[in-house]
N, CA and C atoms as a LAMMPS dump frame, in Angstrom:
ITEM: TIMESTEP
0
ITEM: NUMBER OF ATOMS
243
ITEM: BOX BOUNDS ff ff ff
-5.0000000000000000e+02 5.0000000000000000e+02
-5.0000000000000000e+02 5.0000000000000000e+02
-5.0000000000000000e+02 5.0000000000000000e+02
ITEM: ATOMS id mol type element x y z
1 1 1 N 133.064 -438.763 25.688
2 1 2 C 134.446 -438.392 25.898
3 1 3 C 134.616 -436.882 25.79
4 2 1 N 133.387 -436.403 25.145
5 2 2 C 134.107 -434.888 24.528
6 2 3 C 133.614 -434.202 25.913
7 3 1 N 132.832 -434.323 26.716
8 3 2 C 132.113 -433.788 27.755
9 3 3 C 133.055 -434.047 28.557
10 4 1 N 133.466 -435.326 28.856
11 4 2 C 134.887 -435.199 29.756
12 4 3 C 136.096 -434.153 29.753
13 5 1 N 136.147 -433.876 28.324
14 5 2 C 136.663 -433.425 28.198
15 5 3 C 136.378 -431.282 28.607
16 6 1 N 135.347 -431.479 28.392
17 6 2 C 134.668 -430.02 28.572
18 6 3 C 135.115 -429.672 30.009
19 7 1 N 134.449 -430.593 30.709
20 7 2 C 134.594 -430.459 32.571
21 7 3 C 135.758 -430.413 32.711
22 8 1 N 137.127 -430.971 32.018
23 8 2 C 138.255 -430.667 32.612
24 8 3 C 138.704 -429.329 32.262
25 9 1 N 138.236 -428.642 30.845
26 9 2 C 138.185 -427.306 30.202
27 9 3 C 138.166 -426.334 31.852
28 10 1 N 136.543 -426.863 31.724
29 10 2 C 136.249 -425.454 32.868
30 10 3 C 136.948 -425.564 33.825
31 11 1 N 137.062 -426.565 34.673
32 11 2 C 137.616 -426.958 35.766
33 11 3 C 139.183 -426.437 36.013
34 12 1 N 139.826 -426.629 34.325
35 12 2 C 141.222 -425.927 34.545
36 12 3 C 140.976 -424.252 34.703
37 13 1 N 139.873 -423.561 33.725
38 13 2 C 139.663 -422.485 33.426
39 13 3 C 139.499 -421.642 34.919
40 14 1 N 139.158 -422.285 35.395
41 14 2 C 138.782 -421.961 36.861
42 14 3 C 139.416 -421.498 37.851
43 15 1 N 140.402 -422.249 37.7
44 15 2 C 141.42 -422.918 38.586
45 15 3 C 142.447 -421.47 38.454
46 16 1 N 142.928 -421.738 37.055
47 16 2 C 143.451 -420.581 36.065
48 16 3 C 143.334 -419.171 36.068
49 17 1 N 141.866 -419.21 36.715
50 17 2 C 141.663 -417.406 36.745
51 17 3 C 141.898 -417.089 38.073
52 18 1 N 141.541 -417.916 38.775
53 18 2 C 141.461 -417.575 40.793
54 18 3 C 143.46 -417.511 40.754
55 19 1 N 143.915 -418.645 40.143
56 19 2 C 145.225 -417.983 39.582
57 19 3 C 145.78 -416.839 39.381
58 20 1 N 145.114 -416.316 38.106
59 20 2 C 145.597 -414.715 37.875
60 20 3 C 145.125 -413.858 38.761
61 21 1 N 143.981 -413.895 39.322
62 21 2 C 143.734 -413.076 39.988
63 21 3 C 144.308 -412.806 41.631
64 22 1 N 144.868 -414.106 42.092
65 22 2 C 145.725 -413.753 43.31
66 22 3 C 147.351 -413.117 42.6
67 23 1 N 147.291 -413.827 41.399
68 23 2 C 149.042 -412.977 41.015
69 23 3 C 148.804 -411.592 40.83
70 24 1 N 147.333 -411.256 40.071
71 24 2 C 147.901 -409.437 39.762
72 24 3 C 147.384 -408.927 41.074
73 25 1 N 146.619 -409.713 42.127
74 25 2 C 146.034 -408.478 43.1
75 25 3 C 147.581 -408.817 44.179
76 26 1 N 148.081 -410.084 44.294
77 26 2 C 148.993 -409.741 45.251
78 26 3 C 150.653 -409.628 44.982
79 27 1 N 150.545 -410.427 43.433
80 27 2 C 152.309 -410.872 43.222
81 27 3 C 152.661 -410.128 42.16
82 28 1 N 151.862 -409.006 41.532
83 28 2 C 153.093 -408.387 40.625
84 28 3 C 154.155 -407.305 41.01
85 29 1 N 154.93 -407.901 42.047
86 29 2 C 156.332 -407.381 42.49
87 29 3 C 157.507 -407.128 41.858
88 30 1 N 157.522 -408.374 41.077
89 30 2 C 158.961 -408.233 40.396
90 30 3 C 158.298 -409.004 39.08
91 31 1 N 159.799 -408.672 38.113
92 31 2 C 159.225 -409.324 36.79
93 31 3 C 159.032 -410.668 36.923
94 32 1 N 159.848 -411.476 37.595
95 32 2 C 159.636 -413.292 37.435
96 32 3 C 158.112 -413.301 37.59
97 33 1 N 157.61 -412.719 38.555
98 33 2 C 155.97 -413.349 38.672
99 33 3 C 155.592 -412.244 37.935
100 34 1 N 155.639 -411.368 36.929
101 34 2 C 154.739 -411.529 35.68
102 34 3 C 155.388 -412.244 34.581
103 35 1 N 156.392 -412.699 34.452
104 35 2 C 156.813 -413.614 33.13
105 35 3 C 156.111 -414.639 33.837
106 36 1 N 156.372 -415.046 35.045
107 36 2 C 155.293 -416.749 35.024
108 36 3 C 153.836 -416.572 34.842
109 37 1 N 153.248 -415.161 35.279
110 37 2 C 152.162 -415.203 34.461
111 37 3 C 151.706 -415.006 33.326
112 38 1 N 152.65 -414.562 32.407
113 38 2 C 152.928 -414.725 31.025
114 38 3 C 152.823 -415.916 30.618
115 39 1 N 153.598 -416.828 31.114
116 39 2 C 153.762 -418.178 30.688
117 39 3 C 152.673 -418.981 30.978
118 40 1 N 151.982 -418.615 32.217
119 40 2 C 150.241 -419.553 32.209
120 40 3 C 149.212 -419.071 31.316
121 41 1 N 149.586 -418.326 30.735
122 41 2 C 148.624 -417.566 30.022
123 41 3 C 148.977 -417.867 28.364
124 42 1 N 149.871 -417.826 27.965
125 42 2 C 150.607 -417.828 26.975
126 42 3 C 150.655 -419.949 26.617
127 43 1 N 150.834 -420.786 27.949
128 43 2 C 151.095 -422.178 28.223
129 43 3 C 149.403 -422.623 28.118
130 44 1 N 148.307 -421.871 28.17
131 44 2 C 147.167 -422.038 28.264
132 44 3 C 146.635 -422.217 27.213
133 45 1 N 146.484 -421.091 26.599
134 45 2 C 146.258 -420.442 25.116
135 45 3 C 146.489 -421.396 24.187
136 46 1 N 147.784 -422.103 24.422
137 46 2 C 148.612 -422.684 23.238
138 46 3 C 147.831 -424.297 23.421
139 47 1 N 147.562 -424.606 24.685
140 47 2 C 146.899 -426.207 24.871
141 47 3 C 145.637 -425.769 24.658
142 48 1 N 144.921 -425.212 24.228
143 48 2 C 143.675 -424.626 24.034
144 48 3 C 143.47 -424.69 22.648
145 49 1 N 144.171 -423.845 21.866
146 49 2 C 144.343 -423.708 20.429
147 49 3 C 144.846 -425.517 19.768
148 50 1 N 145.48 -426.062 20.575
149 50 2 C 146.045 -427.35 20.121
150 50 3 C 145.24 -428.344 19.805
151 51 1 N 144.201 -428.145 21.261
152 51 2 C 143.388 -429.855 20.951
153 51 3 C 142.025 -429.053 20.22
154 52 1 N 141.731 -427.592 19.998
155 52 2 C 141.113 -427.252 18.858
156 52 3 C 141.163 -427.506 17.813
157 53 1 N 142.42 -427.415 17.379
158 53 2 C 142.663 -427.849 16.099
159 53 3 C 142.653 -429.559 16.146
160 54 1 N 142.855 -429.899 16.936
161 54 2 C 142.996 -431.307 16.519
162 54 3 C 141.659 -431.863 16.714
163 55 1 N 140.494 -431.443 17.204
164 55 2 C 139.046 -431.51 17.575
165 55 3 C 138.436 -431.312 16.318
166 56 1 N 138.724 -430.526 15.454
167 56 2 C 138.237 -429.762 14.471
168 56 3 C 138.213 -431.065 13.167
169 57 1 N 139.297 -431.617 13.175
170 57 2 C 139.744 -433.104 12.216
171 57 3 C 138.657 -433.814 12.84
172 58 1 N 137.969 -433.918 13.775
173 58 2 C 136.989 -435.279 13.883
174 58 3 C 135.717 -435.16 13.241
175 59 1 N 135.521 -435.986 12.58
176 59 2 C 133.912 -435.824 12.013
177 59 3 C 132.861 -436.443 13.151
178 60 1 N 132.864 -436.024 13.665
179 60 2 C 131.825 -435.635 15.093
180 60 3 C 130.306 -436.264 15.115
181 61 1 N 129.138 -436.234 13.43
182 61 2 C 128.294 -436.867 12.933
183 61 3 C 128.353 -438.617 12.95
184 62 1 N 129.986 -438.99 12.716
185 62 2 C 130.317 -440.805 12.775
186 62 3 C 129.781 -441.025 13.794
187 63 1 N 128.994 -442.531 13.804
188 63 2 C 128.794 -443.243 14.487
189 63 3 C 129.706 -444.258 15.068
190 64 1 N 129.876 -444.539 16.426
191 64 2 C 130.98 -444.884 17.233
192 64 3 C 130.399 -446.229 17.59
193 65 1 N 131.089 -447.198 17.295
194 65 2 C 130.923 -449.073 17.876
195 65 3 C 131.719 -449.285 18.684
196 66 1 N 131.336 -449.647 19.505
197 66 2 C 131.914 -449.977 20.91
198 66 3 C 132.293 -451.163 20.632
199 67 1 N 131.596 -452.264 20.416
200 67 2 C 131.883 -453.452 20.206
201 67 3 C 130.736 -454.272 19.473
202 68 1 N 131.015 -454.953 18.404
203 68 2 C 130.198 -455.604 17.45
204 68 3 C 129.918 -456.735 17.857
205 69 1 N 130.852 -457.767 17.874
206 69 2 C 130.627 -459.299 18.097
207 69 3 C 130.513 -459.304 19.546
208 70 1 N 129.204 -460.207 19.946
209 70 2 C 129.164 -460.278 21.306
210 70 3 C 129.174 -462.086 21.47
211 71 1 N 130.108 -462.103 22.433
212 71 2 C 130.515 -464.145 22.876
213 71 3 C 129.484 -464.297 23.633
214 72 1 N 128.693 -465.645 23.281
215 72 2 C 127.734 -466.173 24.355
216 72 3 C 128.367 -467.298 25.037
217 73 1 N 128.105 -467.106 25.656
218 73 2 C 128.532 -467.989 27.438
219 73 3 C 127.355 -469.267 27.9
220 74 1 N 127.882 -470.358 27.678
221 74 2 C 126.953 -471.866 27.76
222 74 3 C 127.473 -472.052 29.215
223 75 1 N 126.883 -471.611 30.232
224 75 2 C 127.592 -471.855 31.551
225 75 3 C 126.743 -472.868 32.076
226 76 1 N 125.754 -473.58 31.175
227 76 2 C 125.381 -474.901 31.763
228 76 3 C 125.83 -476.472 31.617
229 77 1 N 126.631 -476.413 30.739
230 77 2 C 127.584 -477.278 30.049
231 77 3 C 129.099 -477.446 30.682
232 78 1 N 129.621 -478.525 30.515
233 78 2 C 131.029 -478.409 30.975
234 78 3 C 131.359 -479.402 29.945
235 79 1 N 132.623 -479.387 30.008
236 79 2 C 133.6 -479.91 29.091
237 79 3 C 133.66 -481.823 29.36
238 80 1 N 133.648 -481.933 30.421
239 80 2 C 133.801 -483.334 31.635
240 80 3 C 132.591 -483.802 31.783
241 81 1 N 131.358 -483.178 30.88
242 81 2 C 130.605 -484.475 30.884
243 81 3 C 130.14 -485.41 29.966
């Protein structure tokens, strides 16, 4: 899960910079498009720092069970005979 999670990291990170970099090479005209790039930057930072901290609470060493009890299946049997 945490690797899933990585690839969506970069993938936004990516995304994010080809971002800034068309706003400062073509859109810093007026203030709205640098406050909105304030705000991706600033809106970034903050979901970044968030699931850090909340990443940081997992003890990461636990071992993870998917599922314990496994049902066996008598599919040679029927009920009707």
């Amino acid at each position: 899960m945490l690797i899933i999670y990585a690839v969506f990291v970069v993938i936004f990170l990516i995304f994010a910079l080809i971002n800034i970099y068309h706003m400062v090479t073509f859109g810093f005209i007026s203030f709205e498009s640098f406050f909105m790039t304030f705000l991706l930057l600033a809106g970034t930072i903050l979901i970044l720092f968030t699931t850090y901290t909340y990443a940081q609470e997992i003890d990461w060493e636990e071992t993870f069970v998917i599922k314990t009890d496994v049902v066996e299946l008598d599919l040679g049997s029927s009920e009707f005979d």
